[in-house]
N, C-alpha and C positions, 0 to 999 in steps of 0.2 A: 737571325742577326747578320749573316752574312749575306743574304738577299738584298735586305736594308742597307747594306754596305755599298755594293753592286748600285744599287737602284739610284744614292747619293753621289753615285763615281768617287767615291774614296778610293773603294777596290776596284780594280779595272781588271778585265781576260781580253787577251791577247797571246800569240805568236809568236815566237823568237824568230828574226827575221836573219838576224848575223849577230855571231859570238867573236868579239875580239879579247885580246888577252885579259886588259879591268873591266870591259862594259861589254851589254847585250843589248843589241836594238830589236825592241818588242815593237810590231802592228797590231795595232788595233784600230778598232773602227768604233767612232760614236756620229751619231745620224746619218750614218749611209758615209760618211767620212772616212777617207783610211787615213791615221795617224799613223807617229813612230815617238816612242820613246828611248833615251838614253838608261840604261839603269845600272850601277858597280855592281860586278859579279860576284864582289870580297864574299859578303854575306847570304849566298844564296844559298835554299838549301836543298840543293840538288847537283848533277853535275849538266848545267844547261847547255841545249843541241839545237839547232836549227828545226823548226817548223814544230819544235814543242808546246805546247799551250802552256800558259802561267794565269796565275793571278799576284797581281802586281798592285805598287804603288806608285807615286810619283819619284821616288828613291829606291825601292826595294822589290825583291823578288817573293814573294810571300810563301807562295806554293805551286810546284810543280806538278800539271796531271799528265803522268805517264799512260799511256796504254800498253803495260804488262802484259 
């Protein structure tokens, strides 16, 4: 399901580029592209840091992969 997700770009992965106090700019890249997205931090469920990986929405933070 979640592959399908990915593969429709609903769900995007990306990098947290810079964490300001409401918003996170996540990089990511689609076709060799690097983008940036805006996203409010309100609801995220982690405590997000620079050069973290996510998987994200076009609004939201979905999940954070830490390396623990």
């Amino acid at each position: 399901m979640l592959n399908q997700l990915l593969l429709q770009g609903i769900v995007l992965f990306g990098s947290v580029d810079q964490v300001d106090r409401e918003v996170a700019t996540i990089e990511y890249s689609i076709n060799n592209e690097i983008l940036y997205a805006v996203i409010p931090i309100k609801n995220s469920p982690c405590q997000l840091e620079e050069s973290m990986e996510v998987l994200f929405t076009s609004t939201v933070v979905l999940k954070c992969l830490c390396s623990e």
